[in-house]
N, C-alpha and C positions, 0 to 999 in steps of 0.2 A: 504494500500500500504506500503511494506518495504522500508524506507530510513534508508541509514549509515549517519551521523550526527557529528560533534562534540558540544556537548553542555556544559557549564560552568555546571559542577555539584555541585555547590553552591546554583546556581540561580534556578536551577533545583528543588533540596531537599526545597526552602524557596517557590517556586510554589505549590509546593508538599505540605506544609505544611500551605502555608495560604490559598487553594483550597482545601483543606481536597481529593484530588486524591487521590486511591487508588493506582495507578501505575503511570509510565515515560511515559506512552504511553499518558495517561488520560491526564497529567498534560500537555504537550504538546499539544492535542488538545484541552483544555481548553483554554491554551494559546491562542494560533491561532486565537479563536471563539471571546475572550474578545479584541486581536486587531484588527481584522476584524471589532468585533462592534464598536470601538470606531471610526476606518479611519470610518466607514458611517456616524457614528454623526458627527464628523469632518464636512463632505461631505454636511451634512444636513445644519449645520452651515450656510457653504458659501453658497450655493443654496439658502437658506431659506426652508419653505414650500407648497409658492405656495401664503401664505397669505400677506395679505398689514400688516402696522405696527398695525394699527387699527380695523383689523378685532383678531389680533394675543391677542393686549391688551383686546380686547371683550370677546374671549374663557374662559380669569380669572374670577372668579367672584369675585366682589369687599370686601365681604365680608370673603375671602380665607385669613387666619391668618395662618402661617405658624407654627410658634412661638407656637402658642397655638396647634396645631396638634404634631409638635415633642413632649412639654411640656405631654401632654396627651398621647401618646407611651410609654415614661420613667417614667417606676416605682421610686417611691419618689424625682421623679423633685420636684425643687423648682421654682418658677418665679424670672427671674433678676430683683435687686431690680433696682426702678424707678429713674431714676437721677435725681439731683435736678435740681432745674428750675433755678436757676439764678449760678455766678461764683462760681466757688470751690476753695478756698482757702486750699493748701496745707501744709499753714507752722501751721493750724488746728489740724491738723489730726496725728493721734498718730501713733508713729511708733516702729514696734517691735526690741526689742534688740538683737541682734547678738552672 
């Protein structure tokens, strides 16, 4: 369908350019499609899914480590180092000169 429009051609070109769109038309309904999805999830939000709290925490499985799945995606991750277990003293700890 043709609509006449006025649109920010800023906002436009930076659509354009982080969608990798080919055209104005493209980038536009891309647009559209990615706020339409979002108002649903929105919509899902407040609704819920149908599930009680405890059926919803059951779906997880306990052994689901997020941390270690992104770590494993990213070529040469490194793991955060582990913090120490008791207080940090900062007047320790070396600080770089300016």
């Amino acid at each position: 369908m043709k609509m006449t429009m006025h649109i920010d051609e800023g906002i436009l070109e930076r659509v354009m350019k982080w969608s990798g769109a080919a055209s104005k038309t493209e980038a536009v309904d891309l647009a559209l499609k990615e706020m339409d999805r979002k108002a649903r999830l929105a919509e899902f939000g407040k609704t819920g899914l149908g599930l009680s709290r405890a059926e919803i925490l059951e779906a997880v499985d306990p052994s689901y480590d997020l941390m270690a799945l992104r770590l494993a995606e990213t070529p040469g991750a490194v793991p955060p180092p582990v913090a120490p277990a008791g207080p940090v003293s900062y007047s320790k700890l070396k600080r770089q000169k300016k």
